[in-house]
Structures are given as structure tokens and as C-alpha cells.
N, C-alpha and C positions, 0 to 999 in steps of 0.2 A: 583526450582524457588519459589520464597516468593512471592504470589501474596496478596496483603492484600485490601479492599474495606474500602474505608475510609470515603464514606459517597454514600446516595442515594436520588436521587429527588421523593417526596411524589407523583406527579402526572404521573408518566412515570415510563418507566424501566431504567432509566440511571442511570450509576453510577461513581462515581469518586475514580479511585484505581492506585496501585505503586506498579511494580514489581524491583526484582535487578538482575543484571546481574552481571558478573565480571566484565562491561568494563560501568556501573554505573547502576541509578535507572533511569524509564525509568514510567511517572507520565501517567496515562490515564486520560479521554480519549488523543489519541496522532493521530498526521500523521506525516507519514513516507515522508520525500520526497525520490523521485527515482532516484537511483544511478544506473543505467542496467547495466554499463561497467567501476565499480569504479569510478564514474564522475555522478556529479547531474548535468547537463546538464548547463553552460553556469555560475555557481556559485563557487567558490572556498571555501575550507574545513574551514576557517578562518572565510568566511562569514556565514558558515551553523552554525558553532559552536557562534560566537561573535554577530551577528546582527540575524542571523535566531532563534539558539537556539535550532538547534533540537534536542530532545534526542536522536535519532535513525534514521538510515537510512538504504535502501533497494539496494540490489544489485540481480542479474537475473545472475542465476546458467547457464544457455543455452549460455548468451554472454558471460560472465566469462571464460566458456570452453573454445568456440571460437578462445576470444581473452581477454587477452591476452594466452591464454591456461591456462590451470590448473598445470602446473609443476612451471610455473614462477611466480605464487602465491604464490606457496610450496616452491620455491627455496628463497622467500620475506620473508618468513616468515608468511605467511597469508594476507590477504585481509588487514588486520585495516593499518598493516606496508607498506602494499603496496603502500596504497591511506595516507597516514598517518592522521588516523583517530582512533581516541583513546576511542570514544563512542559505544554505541552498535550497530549493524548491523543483518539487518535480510535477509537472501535470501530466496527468492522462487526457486522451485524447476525445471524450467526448463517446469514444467508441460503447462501453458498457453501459451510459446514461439511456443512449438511443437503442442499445436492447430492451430496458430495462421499459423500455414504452414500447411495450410488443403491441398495447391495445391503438393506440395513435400515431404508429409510423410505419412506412415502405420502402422496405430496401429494393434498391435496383444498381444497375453496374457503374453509373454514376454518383449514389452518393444514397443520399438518405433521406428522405421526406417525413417533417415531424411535427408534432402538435406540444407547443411548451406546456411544460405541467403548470404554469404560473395561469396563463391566461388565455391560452388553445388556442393561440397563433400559431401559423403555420410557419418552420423554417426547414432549409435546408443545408447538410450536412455533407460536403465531398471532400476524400482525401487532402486535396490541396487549399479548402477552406480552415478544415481543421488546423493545418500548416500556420495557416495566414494568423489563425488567432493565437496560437502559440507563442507563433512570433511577435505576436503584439502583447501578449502574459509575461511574455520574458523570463519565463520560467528557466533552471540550470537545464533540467533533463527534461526534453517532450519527448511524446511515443506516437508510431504508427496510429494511422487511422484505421481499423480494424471493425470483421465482424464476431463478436462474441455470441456463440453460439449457448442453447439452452442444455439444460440437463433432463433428463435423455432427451434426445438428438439421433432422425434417421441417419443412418452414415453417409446416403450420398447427398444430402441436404450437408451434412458434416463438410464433405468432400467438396461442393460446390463453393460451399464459405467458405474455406479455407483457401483456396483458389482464388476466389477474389481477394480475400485479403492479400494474397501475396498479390496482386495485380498492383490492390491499393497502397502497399508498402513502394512498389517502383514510382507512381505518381507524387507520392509524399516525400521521396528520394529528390526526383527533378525538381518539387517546386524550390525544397529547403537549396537549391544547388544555385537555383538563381534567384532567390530572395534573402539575402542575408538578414545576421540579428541586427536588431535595433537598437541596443541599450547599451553596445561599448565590451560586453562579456558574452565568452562562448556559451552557445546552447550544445547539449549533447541528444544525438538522435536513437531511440532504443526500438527497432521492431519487435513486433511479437509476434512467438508461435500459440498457431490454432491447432482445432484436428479433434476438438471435441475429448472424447475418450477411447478413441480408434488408435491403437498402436500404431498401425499402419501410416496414418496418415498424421499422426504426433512427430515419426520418424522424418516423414516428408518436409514437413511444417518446418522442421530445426533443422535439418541437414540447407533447407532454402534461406533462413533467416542466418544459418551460418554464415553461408557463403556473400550475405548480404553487404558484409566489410564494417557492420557499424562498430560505433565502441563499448557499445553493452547491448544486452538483448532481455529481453521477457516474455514470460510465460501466460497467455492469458486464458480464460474460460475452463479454472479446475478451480472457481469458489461459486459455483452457480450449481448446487445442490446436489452433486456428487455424493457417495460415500467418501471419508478420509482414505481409507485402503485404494478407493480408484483415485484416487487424487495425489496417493504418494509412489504409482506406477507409474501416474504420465509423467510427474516429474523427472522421477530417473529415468527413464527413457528418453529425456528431450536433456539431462543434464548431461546424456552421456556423452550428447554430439555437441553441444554448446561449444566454444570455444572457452578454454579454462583459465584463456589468460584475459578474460573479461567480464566483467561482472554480470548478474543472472537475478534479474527480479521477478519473483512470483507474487503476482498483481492480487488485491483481494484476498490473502489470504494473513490471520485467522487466528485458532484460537491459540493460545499459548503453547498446546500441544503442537496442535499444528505446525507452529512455528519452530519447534525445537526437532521436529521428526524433519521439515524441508532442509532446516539447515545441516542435517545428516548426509542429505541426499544433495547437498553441493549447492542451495541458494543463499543470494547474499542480501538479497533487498527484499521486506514485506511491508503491505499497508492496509488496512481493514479498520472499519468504522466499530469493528466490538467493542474495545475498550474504553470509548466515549459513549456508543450507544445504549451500552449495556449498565455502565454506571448511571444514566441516568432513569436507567429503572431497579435501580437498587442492587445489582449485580457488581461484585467487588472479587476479583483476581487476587489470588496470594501465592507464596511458595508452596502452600500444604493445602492446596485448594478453592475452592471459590464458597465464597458467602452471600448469601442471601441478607439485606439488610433490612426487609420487611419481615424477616422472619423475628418470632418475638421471644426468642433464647439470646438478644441482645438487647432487648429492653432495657435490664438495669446490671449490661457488663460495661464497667467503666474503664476496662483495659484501654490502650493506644489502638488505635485501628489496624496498626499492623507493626507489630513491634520491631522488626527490619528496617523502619523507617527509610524507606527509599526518597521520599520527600517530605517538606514539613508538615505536611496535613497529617501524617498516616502519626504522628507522635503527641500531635498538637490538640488533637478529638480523640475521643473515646469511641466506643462502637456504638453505645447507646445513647450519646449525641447523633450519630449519624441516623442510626435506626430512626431517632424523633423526626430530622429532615424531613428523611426519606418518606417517610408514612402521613408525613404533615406536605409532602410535594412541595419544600421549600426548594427554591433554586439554589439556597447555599450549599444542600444535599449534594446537586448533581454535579457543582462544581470539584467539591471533595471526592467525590466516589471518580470524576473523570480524572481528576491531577493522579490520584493514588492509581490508577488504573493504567495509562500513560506511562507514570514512575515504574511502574511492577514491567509493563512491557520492553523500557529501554533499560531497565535494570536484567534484566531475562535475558536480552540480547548482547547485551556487553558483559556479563557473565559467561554466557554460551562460546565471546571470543576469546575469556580470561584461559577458559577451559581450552581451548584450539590452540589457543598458546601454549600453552603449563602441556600439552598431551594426554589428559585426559578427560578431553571433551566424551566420549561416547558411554563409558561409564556414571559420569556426573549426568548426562542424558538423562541416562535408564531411570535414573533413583529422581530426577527431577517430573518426567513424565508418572513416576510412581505416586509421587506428592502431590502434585498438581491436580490429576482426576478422582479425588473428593469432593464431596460436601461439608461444610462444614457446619 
């Protein structure tokens, strides 16, 4: 991977860079919309690419298995052909699905024993299995197989996960070393640091995954119910040892604020299901705050949805169109509320780079993080 840094903001750690894949270049800082089950939820591939724009999108190794299983990927020819999506894609590793089933699974130094949320089969999950399905996803960038620890978290439970994960990173090393891709284009490999919210052991975590040699690395287990304030000290502390000439994904993370304050503090890659998920309960992201679409102060305002027009919906509907959807649970609601949602986030972050460029990203920040945390 060619990651090249193409400029930096004088008052912060941000910076504006472009890596290439085989399935294109893919411009930081970026967000991933979520695709869990080949499907960004309620948006078609047409719209992500034509009106969204994204460079890259994310797909989740655990429901992929699932469903549609991993042979009927293989037998597609890989994830891009499957979903016919011709840009880059990243998947996670399955790692945060199999926390996320603390009631039905057991971790042990082998791997991970779990119960499918679909139909309480039992499967199992090890470092070099996660590899194996990756490999068969075809995805541009897979990650370590990791354990994502909870919020709060005793520290030497912290200490012991963390520990393994770096075990499980050298096994997912070996397997990718002698299994190559399948599909004719390189995969790129990201480990991630653990450590909980223990400075100590966040230090440990990134100084190990430096030394790892991969071509990017990430941040995992600071979007699992943390405070934002402890969440923007692990970062810096794990940005500070990162390698700077490679790109830095903070996994799960968030809200628009969130996002503008990480890429202060040096990250270039984010992906989080709010923007999709939150539109579809009526929750709409703008420049000067967030709206409420069940609320009944848009009943009969006929304005554009968002006059900045980042895509065609936000110009095309009024707001008291949307409110009707929305309160009526039409599905054409939650498609508008996710495109516009989507649109506002990769509009946020390609702004955030305009700013990184021009020099004065940290200023444009302040006054953005000022507008953003309203109601409207």
C-alpha cells in the first residue's frame, strides 16, 4: 500500500493523505459507511457511488459467514462481484460481533465459541479461521482477529486481552503468509491496538502493533461506551506512537463530533452504523445540528431538507415530507433520512480535508463542533 500525506494542519495532529488500492485511491481523512451483510442499509450501490461518493465501504466477517455463508461468496466470485461494487471495501474481523455476544460465547486462547444470533448454532471463531474467511470476502483491507474488551473493564482482565490479542495478531500474520489472496488483487493487513482505557497498556498495545511492520494499523475498543473525553486520550496516546507514515483507523467511531475532534488528534479512517441507524428513527445530522424528524415544528415546513444540498434528496423533499414518512414508518422515510445522513458524513470529511489543505483545519473545527451540538 502507497500511503502518501499530502498535507498537515499547523495547529493539531491532522492530516490529509491517499492510499491506492487495486479497486481505486481511497483520499483521507474518510468514513466508511456500513455494509454488515453486503447491504448499507436501506441505500443502493448506485446511490453510494453517484450521490454518496464513497470511496470505500465496510462489510462484517461474522454476518458474511452467517449469511450468506462464505462458499457463496467464493462461489461469486468475492464480496465486490457479489454486491456489484467495484470500489474498495474493508472488513472487520468478526472480532467485535463475537463481544457483542457476551450472553452466548467463550473466549479461550484458541479462539472463540459462539452461538449465531440467526438460529443458536454453535460456531467457532480462531485467529487463522477469521483469515481463511477474509480471504474468501476478498475484501481490499482485513484486520486482525482481536479481543474487544467492555466499558469499564478490570484492568488485569484489560491486560490479559490485550495479550492475547497480540498473540492472535502473530497467528493471523502466519496464516495470511502462507495463504495467499484469491481474487487476482492485494489484500492489505491492519492490526489493532487494545488496552481498554488503561494508558499503560494502550502505550504497550501501539508501541507492539507498531513494531508489527503492517501497512496500516487501528484503534480498537474506544466506541463501547466510554466517555468522548476518555476516548479522545486513548486516541492520542496510541496516535502518538503509531507510525505516521501509515494510515490510523479508529474502528466504530461516531458521531460527527466525534469525528472532527479524532481527526484532530491524527486519525484517517472512521465507520459507525449512526448515520444509517439513526436515520432510520428519524434522526437527521446537519451543519448547525441535528433534527428530530418526528418532532412536530416540521409538520407544515416546506423548506428543502437541508438546504446545502449535499445530495439530491436533501433538495428534492421538504422537511414536512419527511416528517409525514417518518411518523407514518414508511420505508421511503428511512431511505431519505440514511442518503442525507451518509451525504452530510462524507461531505464532513472531505471538508475536514479541504480544511487540512487550505490550513486552517483547527479553526474551521472549533466553529464546526460549535454548530453541530444543537438541536434544532
Amino acid at each position: 500500500m502507497s500511503f502518501s500525506i499530502e498535507g498537515k494542519d499547523k495547529m493539531s495532529s491532522a492530516r490529509a493523505g491517499s492510499f491506492q488500492t487495486d479497486h481505486g485511491v481511497i483520499q483521507t481523512p474518510i468514513f466508511m459507511p456500513v455494509g454488515t451483510a453486503a447491504s448499507v442499509k436501506g441505500v443502493h450501490q448506485t446511490e453510494l457511488k453517484d450521490e454518496i461518493d464513497a470511496d470505500i465501504i465496510l462489510g462484517n466477517t461474522y454476518h458474511l459467514y452467517l449469511r450468506p455463508k462464505t462458499d457463496i461468496l467464493e462461489q461469486a466470485g468475492g464480496l465486490h462481484k457479489f454486491m456489484s461494487w467495484d470500489r474498495p471495501i474493508l472488513t472487520d474481523s468478526g472480532g467485535y460481533q463475537v463481544y457483542s455476544l457476551s450472553n452466548s460465547r467463550k473466549i479461550k486462547e484458541e479462539g472463540v465459541n459462539f452461538k449465531s444470533h440467526i438460529d443458536g448454532s454453535s460456531h467457532f471463531f480462531s485467529p487463522e479461521f477469521s483469515m481463511e474467511i477474509q480471504r474468501k470476502i476478498g475484501a481490499d483491507i482485513i484486520m486482525a482477529f482481536d479481543e474487544c474488551t467492555p466499558y469499564p473493564c478490570d484492568y488485569n482482565y484489560a491486560k490479559r486481552s490485550m495479550h492475547m490479542t497480540h498473540r492472535w495478531l502473530e497467528r493471523c500474520k502466519i496464516y495470511l503468509e502462507n495463504n495467499p489472496e484469491k481474487y487476482g488483487f492485494r489484500q492489505f493487513f491492519f492490526p489493532i491496538v487494545q488496552g481498554s482505557t488503561y494508558t499503560d497498556l494502550r502505550k504497550q498495545s501501539a508501541e507492539y502493533v507498531a513494531n508489527s511492520g503492517a501497512v496500516g494499523n487501528a484503534i480498537g475498543g474506544l466506541s463501547v461506551g466510554e466517555p468522548a473525553e476518555e476516548m479522545y486520550e486513548m486516541t492520542e496516546v496510541v496516535t502518538s506512537i503509531l507510525p505516521e507514515d501509515k494510515p490510523r483507523y479508529l474502528m466504530g467511531v461516531g458521531t460527527p463530533i466525534n469525528i472532527l475532534e479524532n481527526i484532530a488528534l491524527g486519525i484517517d479512517m472512521f465507520d459507525c452504523v449512526m448515520p444509517t441507524r439513526n436515520a432510520r428513527n428519524g434522526m437527521l445530522f446537519t451543519a448547525h445540528g441535528t433534527m428530530n424528524m418526528r418532532n412536530k415544528k416540521w409538520e407544515n415546513d416546506f423548506s428543502p431538507i437541508d438546504p446545502m444540498g449535499h445530495t439530491f434528496v436533501d433538495t428534492l423533499y421538504s422537511k414536512a415530507y419527511l416528517r409525514h414518512l417518518t411518523v407514518s414508518n414508511e420505508y421511503l422515510g428511512k431511505q431519505i433520512a440514511s442518503i442525507h445522513n451518509l451525504g452530510f458524513y462524507l461531505w464532513l470529511v472531505r471538508e475536514a480535508r479541504k480544511h487540512i489543505l487550505a490550513g486552517d483545519f483547527s479553526e474551521w473545527k472549533e466553529k464546526m463542533v460549535r454548530q453541530m451540538d444543537n438541536r434544532l
